[in-house]
N, C-alpha and C positions, 0 to 999 in steps of 0.2 A: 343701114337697118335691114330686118331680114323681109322677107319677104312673105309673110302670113303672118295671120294673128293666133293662128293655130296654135300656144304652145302653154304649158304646164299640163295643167286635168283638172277637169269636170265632178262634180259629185249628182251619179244616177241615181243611186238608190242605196237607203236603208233597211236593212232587214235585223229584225233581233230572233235572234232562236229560241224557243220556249221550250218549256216541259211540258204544256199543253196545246202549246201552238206555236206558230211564227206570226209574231207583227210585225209588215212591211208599209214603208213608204217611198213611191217610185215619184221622181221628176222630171218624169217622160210624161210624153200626153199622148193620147192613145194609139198614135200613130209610130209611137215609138219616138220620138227626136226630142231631146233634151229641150227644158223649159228654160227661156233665160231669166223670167222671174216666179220663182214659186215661193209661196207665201200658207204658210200653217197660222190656220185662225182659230177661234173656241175660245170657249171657256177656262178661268184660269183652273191651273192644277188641275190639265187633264193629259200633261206629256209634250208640250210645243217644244218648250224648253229644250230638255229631255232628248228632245231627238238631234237637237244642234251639239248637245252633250256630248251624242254618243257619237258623232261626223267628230268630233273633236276627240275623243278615245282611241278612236278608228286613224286619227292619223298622227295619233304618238301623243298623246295629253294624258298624264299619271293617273290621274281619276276617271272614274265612269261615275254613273247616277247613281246614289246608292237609296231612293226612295222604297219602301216595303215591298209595293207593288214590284218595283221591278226584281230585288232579290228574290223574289216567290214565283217567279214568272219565268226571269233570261237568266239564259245559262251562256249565252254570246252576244257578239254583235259584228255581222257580217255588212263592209262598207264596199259599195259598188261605185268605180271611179271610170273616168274616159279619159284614157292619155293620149298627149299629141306626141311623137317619138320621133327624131329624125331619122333615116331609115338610107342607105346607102341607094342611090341611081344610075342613070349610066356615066359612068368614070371617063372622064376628059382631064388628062395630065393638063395643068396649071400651075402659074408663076406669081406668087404675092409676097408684100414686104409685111413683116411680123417684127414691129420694134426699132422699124429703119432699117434689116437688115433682108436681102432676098432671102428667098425661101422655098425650095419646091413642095409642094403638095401632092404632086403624080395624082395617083387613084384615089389616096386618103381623104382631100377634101374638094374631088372636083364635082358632082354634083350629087345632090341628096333632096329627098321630099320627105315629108310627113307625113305618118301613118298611124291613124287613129288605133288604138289597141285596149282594151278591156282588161281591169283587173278585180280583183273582188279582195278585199283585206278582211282578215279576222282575227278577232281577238276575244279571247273568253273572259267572264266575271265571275269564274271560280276560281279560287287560289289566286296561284301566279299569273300575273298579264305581263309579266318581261319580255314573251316574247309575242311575234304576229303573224301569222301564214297568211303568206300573198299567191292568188291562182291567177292564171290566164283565163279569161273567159268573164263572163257576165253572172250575175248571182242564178240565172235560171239553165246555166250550160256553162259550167268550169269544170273540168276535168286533171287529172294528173297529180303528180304530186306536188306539193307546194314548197314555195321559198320560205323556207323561214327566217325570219330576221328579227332582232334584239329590237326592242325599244328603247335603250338606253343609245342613243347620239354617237355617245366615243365610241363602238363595237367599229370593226370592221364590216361588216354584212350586218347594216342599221336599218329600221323602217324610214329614218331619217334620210341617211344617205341615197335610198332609196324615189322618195317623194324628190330631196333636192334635184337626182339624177333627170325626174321628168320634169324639172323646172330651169334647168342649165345650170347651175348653183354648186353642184357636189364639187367639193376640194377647195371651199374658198376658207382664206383664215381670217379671224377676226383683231382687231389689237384690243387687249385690255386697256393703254390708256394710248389714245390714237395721236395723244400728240408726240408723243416718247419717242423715236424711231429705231430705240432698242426695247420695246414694252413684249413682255411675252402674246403668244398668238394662241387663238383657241379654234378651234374648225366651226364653220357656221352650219347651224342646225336646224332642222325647218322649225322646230319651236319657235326659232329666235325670229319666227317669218310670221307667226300666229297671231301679233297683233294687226298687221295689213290683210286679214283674209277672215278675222271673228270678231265683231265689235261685241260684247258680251254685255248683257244688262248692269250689272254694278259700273262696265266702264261709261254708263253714258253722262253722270253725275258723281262719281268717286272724287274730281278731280287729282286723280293719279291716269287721265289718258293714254300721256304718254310715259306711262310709267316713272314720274319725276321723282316718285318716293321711293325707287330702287334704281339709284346711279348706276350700277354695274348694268340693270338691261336698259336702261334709257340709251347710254353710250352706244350697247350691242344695235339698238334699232335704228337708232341715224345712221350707222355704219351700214346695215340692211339696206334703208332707202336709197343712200349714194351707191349702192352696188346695183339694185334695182335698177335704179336711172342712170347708170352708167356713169357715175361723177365722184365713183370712189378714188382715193391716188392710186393704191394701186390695183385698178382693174384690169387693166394691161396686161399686168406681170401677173399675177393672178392666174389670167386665163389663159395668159402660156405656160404658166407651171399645169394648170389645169389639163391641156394638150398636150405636155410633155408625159403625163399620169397618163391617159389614156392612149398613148400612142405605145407605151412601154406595156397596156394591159393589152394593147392589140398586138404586140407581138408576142406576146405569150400565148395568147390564145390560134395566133395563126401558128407557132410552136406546136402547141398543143394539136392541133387539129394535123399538120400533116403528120406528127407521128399518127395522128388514129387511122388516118388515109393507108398511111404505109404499111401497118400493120392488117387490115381488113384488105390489102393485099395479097400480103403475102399468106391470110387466112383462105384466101380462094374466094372471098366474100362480094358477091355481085354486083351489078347496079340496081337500083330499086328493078327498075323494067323487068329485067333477067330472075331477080329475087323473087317477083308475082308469080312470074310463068312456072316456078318452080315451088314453091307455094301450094298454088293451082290443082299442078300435076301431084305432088304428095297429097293433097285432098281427095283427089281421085279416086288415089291407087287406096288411102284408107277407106272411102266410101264401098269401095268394091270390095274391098279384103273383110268388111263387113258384112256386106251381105253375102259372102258366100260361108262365110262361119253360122248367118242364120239361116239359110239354105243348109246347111252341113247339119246341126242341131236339126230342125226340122226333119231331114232324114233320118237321123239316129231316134227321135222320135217313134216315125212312122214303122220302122225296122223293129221297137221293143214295144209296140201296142198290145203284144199278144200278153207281154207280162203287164198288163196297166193294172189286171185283181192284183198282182201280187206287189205293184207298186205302191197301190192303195192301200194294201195291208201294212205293209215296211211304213208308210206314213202317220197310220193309224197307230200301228203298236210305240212309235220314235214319240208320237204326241202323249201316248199313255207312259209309257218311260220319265221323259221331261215330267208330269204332273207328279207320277211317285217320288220321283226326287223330290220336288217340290214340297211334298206334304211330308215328308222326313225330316227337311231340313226347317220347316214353320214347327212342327212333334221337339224334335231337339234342342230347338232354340226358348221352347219354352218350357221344353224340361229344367235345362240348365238354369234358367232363371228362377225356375220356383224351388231351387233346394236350398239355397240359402235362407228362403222364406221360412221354409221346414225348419231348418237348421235353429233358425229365430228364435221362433214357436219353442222350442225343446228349451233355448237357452231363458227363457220368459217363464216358464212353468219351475224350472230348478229356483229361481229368483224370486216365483209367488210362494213356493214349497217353504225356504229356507225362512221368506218375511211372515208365513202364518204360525212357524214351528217360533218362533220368535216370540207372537205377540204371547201367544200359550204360556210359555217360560217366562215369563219378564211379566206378568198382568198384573195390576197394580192394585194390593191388597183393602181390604173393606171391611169395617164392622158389622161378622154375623152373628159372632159368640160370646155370648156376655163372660166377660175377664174374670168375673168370681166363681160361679155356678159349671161355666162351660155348656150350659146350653143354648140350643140355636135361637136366637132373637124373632119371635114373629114378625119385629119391623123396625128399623132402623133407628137408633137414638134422634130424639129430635130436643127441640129448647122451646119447654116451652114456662111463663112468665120469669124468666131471667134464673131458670133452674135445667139439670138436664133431665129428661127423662128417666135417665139408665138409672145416677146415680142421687138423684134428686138435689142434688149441691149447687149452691148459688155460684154462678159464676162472676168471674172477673170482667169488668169492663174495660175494653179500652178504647179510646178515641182514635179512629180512623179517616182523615180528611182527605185522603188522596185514591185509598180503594177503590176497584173499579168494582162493579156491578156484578154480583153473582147469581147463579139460578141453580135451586136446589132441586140435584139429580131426581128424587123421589117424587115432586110434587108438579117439578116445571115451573112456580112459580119464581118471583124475584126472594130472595133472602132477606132482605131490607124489610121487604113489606111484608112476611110472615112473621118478624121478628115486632113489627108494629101495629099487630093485630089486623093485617087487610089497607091501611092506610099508608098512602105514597108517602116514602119518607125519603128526605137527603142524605147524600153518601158523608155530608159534611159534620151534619150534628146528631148522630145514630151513633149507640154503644154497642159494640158487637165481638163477644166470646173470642178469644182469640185461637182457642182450642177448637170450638165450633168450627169458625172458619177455615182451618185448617183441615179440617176433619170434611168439612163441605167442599173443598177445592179437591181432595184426594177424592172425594164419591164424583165430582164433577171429570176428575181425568179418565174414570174407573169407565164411567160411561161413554167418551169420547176413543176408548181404548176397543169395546164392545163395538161398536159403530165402526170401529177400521177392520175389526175382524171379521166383521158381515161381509165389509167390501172386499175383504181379500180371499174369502170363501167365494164368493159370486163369480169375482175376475181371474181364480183358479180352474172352475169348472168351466167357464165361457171358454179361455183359453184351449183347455183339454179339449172342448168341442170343437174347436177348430183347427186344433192341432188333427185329429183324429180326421176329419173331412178331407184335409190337407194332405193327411198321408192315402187317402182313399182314393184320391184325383192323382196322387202323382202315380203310386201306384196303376192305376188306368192309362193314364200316359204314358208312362213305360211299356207298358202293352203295346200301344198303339206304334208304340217307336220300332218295337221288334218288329212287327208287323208288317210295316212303310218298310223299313227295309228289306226285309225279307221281300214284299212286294215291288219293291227299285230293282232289287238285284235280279227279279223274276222278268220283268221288263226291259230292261237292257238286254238281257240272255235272248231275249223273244226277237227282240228290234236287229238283233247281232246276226242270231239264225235269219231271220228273213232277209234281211240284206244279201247275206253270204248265197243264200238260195237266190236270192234277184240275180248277185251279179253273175251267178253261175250259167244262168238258166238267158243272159244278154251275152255275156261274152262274146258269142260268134257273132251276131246281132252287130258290132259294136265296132270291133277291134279293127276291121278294115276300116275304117272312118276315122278311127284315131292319127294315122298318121298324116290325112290328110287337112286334120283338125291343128295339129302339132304345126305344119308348114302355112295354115295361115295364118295363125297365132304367132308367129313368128314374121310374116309379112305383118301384119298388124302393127307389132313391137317396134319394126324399122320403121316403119309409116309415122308412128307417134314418135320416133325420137330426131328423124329427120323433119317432122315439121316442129320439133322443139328446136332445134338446131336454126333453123329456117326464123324459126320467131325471135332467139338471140341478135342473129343477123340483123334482122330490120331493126332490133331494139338499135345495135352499132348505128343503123343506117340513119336513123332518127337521133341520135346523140349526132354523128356529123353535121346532120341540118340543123341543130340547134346551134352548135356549134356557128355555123354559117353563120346563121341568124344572126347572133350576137356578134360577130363579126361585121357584119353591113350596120348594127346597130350601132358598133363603135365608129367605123366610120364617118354614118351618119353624125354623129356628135360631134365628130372630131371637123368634118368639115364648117357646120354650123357655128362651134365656136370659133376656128377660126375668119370665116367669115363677117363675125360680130366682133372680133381683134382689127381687122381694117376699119371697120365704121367706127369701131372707136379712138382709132388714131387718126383717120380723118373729119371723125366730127365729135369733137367729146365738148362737150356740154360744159363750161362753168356752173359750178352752185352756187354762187350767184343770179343766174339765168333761171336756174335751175328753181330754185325761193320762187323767184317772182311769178313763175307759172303755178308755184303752188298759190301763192297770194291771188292772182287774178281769179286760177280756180273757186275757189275758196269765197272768195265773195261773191263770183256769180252763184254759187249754188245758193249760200244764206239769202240771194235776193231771189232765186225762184223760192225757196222756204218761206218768204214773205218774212223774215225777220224783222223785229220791229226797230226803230232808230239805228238802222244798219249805218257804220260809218268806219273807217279804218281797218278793214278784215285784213288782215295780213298773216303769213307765220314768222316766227324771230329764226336765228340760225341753228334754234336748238329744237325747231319744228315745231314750238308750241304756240297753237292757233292763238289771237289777241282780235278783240274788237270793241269799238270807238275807245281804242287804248288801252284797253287793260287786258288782261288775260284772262284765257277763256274761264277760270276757277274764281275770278275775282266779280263775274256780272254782275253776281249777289241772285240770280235767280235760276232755278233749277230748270225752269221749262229751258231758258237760253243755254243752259250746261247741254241738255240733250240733242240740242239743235247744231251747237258749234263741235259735240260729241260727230255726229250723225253728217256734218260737213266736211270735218278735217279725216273722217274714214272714207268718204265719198272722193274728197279729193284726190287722195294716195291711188286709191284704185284705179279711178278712171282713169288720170294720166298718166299713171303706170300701164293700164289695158293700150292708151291710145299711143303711148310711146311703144309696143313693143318692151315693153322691160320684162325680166324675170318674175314677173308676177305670178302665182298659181292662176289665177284665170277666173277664181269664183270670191263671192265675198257673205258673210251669213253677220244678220244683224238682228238681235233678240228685243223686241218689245221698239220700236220705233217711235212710239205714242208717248213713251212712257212721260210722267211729269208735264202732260200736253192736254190732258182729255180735260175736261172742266172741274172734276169734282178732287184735281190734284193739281191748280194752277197758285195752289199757295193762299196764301192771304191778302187782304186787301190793300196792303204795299204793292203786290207783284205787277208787274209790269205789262204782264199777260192778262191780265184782268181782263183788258178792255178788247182785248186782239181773239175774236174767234179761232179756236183751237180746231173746227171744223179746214177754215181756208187753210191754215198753216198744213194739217196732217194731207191736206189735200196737194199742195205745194210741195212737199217731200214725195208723197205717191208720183205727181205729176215729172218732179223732174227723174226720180228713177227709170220711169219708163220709157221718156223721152231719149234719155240717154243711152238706157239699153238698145234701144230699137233706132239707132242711129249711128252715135259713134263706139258705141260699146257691143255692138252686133258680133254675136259670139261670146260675151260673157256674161258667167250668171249670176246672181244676187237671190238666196233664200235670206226669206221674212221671216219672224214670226211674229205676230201681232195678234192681240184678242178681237179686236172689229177695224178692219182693215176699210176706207171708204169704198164707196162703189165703185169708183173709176179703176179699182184696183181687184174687184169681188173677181172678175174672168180670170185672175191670176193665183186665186188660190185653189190648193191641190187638195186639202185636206182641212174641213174642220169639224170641230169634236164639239158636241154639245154638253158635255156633261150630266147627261140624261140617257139613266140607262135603259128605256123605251122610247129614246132617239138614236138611234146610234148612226153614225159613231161615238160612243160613249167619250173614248179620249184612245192612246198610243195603245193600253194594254187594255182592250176593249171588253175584255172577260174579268175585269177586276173591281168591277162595280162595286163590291162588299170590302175589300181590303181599305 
């Protein structure tokens, strides 16, 4: 067994990035040192959830949260981890058997320690999240550029392989049907590790725990646990194919690194130490070649004070220059805009011209001359008692049911009702002249025709007036353009002669100073390109230490696993053995729970928990589903923490209560009825911490629960009230109104 319990990673700290701000959650306690139990309490639906969500995003899980609040809010989500890393030591050549056969190890795995190392993951919630930039450092101090890695599993450079890498796990293969022993292989994924490290609220009562309603990952996760505890068949072989992968990447990478050696020799390329001092000295020599260029200006200065009026001048005239341009090219720019305006104007008057010559010719003739006599008619024929005026002749009726409504031009009133003596009559049962009407619809156009021709007299001269205006302004404008110019060209002339007289008038002032202006200006130049030169270098020199690094890191790995290759050929566990520890687990924990008629807790070989004989999904009662939920995850962990196994090291459990609190203990069948849900939640609190702060010292367990008991209150980090003149309101603390 290895020797620390030091090994997977930690989750320090949540942070989500916002468009208004960052909400964080750190579980550290003030002193900085990670918390083995931290527990998120409040009110429901205000982010508990939510935040295990996003620790679960953060380490390769397809989804994030997609509640309003948070699309409105985050635009990322930055996960802060603590990895234990094997790390190469001092190197003692050593002899071990690997498969029954010797085997030298030299340098590669003769001693290494663990060294705690800081990462920060991130992944965004816009668009694409395929992929995740991993940094070195803590979320308040990461710097450099990041690794990016795919979230998709099969990639070569995975977040997966990545996580599995700080767990001992990367390279292991899976069988699709384990008892075949030709069944195709799939590479193990930390996914496939997700159900021993996130007990999630649907799985506390789903019964589908251990995923029994999808055979394909049921298989995947007992294959997990036996690799975990070391009681896979083949784990052996496994994890000297494992060392054979990593021993083939350390030499590529020690390939790689002496060519860089060789080459940043034969570059003339220093040692760090030598590369400082030199450094140093080029900062120097630039600091000083500075200030004697501002020493040198200063004198050129002091040398042409005598022309400082005429500098002032050449400033003043350059700034009136600049302004004349200025105002020629605003003159110009809006000359050219307003002629097509003109242009308009011209084409709009030809178009009122043509439609008023129009109506003139075309106006729609009218009774003024009586047809016999040819004299002008004082006033219009009219109808009156069913004769006409003009000619006194009776007219013909005819029945009209669908005519609309007429108004006679001369009078303004309706036609109907003149025709009825003043009296409202129907268009339905009314006799009405059909020459009349005819004769009254031609006086009714005759008038409508009058009326377009006002409008088109009015909208001809309005136009004219503004046409007229319009030529008066541009013309103006154009004025002013000649003038701006005429005034630009007079000012540049001015700015051009002053100058030419400045420099005339410094020349001798000056020109001794030039050269020695010239030669530091050119020290300068070498100074800036020798310490670009110089900063190349160390960038090389800092690629070989990284280099290194990665090197002693492979090592490190390479020794540790094999290391855990002997203990497992000298002490490998039967699963058989292997059951019963789950089983003994397993019951002691239901009996700190206080379970009630506890009797037969066992697992079967297919892991799934059973008690007083039946299966955990068959109790018949939902508080017992959460308990035997909340036992068989408790087990896996802890004797995977106290074994030493592959474990990641941390475990997060959503809603612990749930189907426990009284006003959700079911009906008056339930079993729980009579059994205080107070003792029971208190017996779950009681043995988690018991355990943490004993044999699980070193690992850590996030809660979330809405009222966590008191024996548990010093252990929570965070809780939201759901009042937004309490706050903490909840996770996105500014989103009260969403």
């Amino acid at each position: 067994m290895v020797t620390t319990r030091d090994s997977g990673f930690r989750i320090s700290a949540l942070r989500l990035r916002g468009y208004r701000k960052d909400y964080e959650i750190s579980f550290k306690d003030e002193s900085g040192t990670l918390r083995q139990l931290a527990i998120l309490a409040g009110e429901i639906s205000t982010g508990k959830t939510t935040v295990l969500e996003f620790i679960d995003f953060c380490l390769g899980a397809n989804r994030h949260p997609e509640h309003i609040e948070i699309l409105q809010s985050v635009r990322s989500a930055q996960l802060e981890i603590s990895a234990f890393e094997p790390f190469q030591g001092d190197p003692a050549p050593t002899t071990h058997d690997v498969g029954g056969a010797s085997a030298s190890v030299s340098t590669d795995a003769a001693r290494w320690a663990i060294e705690e190392v800081s990462y920060v993951i991130e992944r965004t919630i816009e668009g694409s999240s395929r992929w995740a930039n991993v940094y070195r450092g803590s979320l308040d101090n990461y710097t450099g550029m990041p690794r990016r890695l795919s979230t998709d599993s099969g990639a070569e450079d995975s977040l997966s392989k990545f996580f599995l890498q700080l767990c001992g796990l990367d390279g292991l293969k899976l069988r699709q049907a384990p008892t075949k022993p030709d069944s195709p292989t799939q590479t193990l994924s930390f996914r496939d590790l997700s159900e021993l490290w996130y007990l999630s609220n649907s799985r506390l009562d789903n019964g589908n725990l251990i995923r029994e309603h999808q055979p394909h990952i049921a298989i995947k996760l007992r294959q997990v646990v036996d690799i975990i505890f070391d009681v896979h068949d083949e784990t052996g072989a496994a994890l000297a194919s494992q060392v054979a992968e990593l021993r083939t990447e350390l030499a590529t990478e020690r390939t790689g690194i002496k060519a860089l050696r060789t080459f940043l020799r034969e570059q003339g390329v220093s040692d760090p130490i030598e590369l400082q001092t030199k450094e140093d000295e080029v900062e120097r020599s630039l600091r000083l070649a500075r200030q004697q260029m501002n020493v040198l200006d200063e004198q050129a200065t002091q040398r042409t004070s005598f022309a400082a009026e005429l500098r002032n001048e050449y400033l003043r005239k350059a700034q009136e220059a600049r302004e004349a341009g200025s105002k020629l090219r605003d003159r110009e720019t809006l000359l050219r805009r307003l002629k097509p305006l003109k242009a308009q104007y011209s084409e709009d008057l030809k178009k009122l011209a043509l439609l008023a010559e129009a109506r003139r010719i075309f106006d729609p003739l009218s009774i003024s001359v009586c047809p016999a006599c040819f004299n002008e008619l004082k006033s219009s024929p009219t109808i009156a008692e069913g004769r006409c005026s003009l000619c006194h002749a009776a007219l013909p009726e005819v029945r009209d049911s669908t005519r609309p409504a007429l108004t006679n031009p001369s009078t303004g009133h309706d036609i109907l009702e003149e025709l009825s003596g003043g009296e409202p009559v129907s268009s339905q049962n009314t006799m009405i002249p059909i020459s009349i009407e005819s004769s009254l619809v031609a006086g009714e156009e005759e008038q409508q025709a009058n009326d377009h021709s006002i409008d088109i007299s009015r909208e001809l001269k309005s136009t004219q007036r503004r046409l007229k205006e319009l030529k008066e302004y541009i013309d103006k404008l154009q004025y002013e353009v000649d003038q701006s110019r005429r005034d630009s060209v007079a000012a540049d002339a001015a700015a051009a002669a002053i100058q030419q007289q400045f420099d005339s008038v410094t020349r001798d002032a000056v020109t001794p100073l030039l050269a020695q202006r010239d030669t530091i200006a050119r020290a300068i130049s070498d100074a800036e390109s020798a310490r670009a030169e110089l900063a190349q270098q160390q960038r090389m020199l800092v690629s070989v230490e990284a280099k290194s690094d990665q090197i002693a890191r492979l090592v490190g790995r390479i020794s540790e696993i094999t290391q855990r290759i002997r203990e497992i050929e000298g002490n490998r566990r039967a699963r058989d053995a292997v059951l019963e520890s789950f089983s003994a687990r397993f019951n002691s924990i239901l009996l700190d729970f206080g379970f009630p008629k506890l009797s037969n807790a066992y697992f079967d070989r297919w892991l799934i928990p059973h008690v007083r004989g039946l299966r955990y999904d068959r109790v018949g009662s939902s508080g017992a589903m959460t308990l035997l939920a909340l036992a068989w995850e408790l087990t896996l962990f802890e004797l995977a923490y106290e074994y030493q196994g592959r474990h990641p090291g941390f475990l997060m459990i959503d809603s612990p209560q749930k189907n426990l609190a009284p006003e959700s203990r079911g009906d008056s069948t339930d079993e729980f009825m009579g059994i205080s849900a107070g003792a029971i939640v208190n017996g779950i609190y009681r043995h988690i911490i018991d355990w943490l702060f004993q044999d699980g010292a070193g690992a850590q367990i996030i809660i979330v629960d809405n009222v966590p008991p008191a024996l548990a209150v010093r252990h929570v980090i965070r809780e939201f009230s759901g009042n937004p003149s309490n706050p903490p309101y909840g996770l996105i603390d500014d989103a009260t109104n969403i």
